[in-house]
C-alpha positions as CSV (number, residue, x, y, z in Angstrom):
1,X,57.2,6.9,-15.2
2,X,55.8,3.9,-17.7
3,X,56.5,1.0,-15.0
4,X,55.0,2.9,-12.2
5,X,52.1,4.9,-14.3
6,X,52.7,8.2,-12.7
7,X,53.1,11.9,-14.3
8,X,56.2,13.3,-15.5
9,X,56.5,15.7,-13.0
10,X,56.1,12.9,-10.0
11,X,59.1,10.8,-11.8
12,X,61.2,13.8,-11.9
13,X,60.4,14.9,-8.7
14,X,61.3,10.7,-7.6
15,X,64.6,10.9,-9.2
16,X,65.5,14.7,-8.0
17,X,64.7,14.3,-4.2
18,X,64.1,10.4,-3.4
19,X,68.1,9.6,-2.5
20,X,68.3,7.7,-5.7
21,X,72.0,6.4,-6.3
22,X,73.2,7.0,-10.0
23,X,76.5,4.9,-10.5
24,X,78.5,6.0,-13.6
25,X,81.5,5.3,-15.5
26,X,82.6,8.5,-16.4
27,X,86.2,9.1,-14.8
28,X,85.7,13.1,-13.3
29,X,89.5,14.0,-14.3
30,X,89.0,12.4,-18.1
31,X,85.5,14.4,-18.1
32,X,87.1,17.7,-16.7
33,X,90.2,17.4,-19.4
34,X,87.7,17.0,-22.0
35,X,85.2,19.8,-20.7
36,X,88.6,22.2,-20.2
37,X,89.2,21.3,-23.2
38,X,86.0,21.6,-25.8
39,X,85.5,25.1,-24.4
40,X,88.8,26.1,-25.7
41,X,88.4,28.7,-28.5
42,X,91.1,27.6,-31.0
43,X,88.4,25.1,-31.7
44,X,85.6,27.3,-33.1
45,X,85.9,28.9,-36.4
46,X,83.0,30.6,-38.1
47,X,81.0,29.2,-40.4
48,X,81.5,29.8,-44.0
49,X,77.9,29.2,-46.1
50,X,75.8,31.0,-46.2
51,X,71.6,31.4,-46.2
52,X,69.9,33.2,-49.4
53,X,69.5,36.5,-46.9
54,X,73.7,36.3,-46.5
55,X,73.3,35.5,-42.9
56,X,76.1,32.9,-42.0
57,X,74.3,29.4,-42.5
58,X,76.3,27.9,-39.5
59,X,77.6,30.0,-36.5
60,X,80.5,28.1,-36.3
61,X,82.3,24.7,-36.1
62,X,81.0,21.8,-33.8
63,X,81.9,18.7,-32.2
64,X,81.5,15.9,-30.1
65,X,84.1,13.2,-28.2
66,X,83.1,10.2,-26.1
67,X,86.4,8.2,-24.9
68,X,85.8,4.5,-23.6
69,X,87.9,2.6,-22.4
70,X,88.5,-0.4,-25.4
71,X,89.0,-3.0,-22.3
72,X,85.6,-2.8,-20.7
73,X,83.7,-0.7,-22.7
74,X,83.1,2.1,-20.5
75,X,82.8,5.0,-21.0
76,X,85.0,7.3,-19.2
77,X,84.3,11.2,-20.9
78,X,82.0,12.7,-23.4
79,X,80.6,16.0,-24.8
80,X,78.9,17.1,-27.2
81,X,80.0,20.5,-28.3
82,X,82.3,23.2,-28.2
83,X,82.3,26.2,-26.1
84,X,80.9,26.9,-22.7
85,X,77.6,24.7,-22.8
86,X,74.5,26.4,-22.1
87,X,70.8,25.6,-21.5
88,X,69.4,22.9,-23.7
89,X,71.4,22.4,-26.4
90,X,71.8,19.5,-28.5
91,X,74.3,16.8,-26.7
92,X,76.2,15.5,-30.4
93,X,78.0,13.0,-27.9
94,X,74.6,11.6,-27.2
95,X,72.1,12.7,-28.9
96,X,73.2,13.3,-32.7
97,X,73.2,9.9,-34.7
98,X,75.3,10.2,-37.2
99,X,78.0,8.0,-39.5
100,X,81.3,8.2,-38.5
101,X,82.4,9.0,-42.0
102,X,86.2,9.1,-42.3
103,X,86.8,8.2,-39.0
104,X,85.6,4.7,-39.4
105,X,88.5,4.4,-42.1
106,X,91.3,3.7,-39.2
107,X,89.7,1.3,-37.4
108,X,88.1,-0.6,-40.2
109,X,90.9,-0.6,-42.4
110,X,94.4,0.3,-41.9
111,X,94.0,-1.5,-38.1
112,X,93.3,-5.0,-39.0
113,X,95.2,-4.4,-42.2
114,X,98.5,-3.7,-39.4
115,X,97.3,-6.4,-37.5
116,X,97.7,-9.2,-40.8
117,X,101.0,-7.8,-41.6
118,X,99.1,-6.8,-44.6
119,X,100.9,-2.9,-44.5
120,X,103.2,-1.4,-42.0
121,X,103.5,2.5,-41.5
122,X,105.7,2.7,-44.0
123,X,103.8,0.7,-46.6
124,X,103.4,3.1,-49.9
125,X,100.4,3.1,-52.6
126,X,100.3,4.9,-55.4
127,X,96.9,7.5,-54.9
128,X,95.5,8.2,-58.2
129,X,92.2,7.7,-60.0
130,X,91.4,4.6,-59.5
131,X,88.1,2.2,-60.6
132,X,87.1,-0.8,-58.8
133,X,84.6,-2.4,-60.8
134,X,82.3,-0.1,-61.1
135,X,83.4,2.0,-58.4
136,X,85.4,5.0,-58.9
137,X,86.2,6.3,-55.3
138,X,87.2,9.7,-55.3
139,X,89.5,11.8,-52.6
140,X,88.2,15.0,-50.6
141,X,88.7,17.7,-53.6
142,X,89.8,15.5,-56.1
143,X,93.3,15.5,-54.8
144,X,95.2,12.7,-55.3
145,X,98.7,12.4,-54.3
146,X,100.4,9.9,-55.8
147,X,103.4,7.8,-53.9
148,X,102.1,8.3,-50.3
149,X,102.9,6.2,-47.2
150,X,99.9,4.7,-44.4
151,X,100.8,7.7,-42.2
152,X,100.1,10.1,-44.6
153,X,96.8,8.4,-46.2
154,X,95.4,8.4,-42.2
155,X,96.7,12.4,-42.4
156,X,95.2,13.3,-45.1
157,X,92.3,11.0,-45.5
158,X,93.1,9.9,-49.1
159,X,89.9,7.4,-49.8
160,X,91.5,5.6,-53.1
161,X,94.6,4.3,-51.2
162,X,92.3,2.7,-48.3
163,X,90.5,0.8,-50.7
164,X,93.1,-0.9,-52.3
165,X,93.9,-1.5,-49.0
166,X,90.4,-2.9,-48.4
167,X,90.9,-5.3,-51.5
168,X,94.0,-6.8,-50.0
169,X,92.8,-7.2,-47.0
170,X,89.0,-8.8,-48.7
171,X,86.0,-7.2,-46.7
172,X,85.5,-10.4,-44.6
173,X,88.5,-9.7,-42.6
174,X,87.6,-6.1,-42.1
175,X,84.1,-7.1,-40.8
């Protein structure tokens, strides 16, 4: 539309009738799985807060996936939602921007940690309140759970145990 300086509706009508090719890398079964499986209903619980009126805040849960293939990059399935997608709604696989929060914690830490011979699986930490410095991580709900193996710390996504991890491993290596 910009490079050619014509209308919206001439581009779309260009892209939706001119015999345009669109090459993607999205394998169809991995999409299908992951569309069979995002519209499955053990997925969606109702939301629990609630607005000043006592309306439910949040209908229910949500979600998003996007699988690439750690070789090329590619990515081979996404969506972004659960439930039988309808109309316009917001793609989270695409369209929401957000940090990956715990997930990050894996990949950033207990991977390359593995990969130094650093921890195995088995590798135990104590998980109690802990201060580093002057930072005092804390666990979802203040639980902490004392003796617990790299299994259960990925499990239950205890935060103080990764960063002692962190510490042995130094931040360079994770970056």
């Amino acid at each position: 539309m910009n490079e050619k300086d014509i209308s919206r509706e001439l581009a779309r009508n260009y892209v939706y009738s001119s015999g345009l090719t669109i090459y993607s890398t999205v394998d169809a079964n991995i999409q299908s799985r992951v569309e069979e499986e995002t519209k499955k209903d053990k997925y969606v619980k109702a939301g629990r807060e609630k607005n000043a009126d006592g309306s439910i805040k949040n209908d229910h849960t949500q979600a998003a996936i996007v699988i690439i293939d750690h070789k090329t990059g590619n990515v081979l399935g996404v969506s972004g939602g659960l439930g039988e997608k309808t109309g316009n709604n917001l793609n989270r696989g695409t369209q929401s921007v957000r940090q990956p929060g715990s997930s990050i914690k894996p990949l950033a830490d207990i991977a390359p940690a593995l990969q130094e011979k650093i921890i195995t699986a088995a590798t135990v930490y104590n998980d109690v309140p802990t201060e580093f410095g002057s930072y005092p991580p804390k666990n979802d709900g203040k639980v902490y759970r004392g003796l617990i193996n790299i299994r259960d710390i990925i499990a239950y996504s205890q935060n103080v145990p990764e960063v002692k991890i962190m510490c042995e491993l130094t931040p360079r290596k994770i970056y």
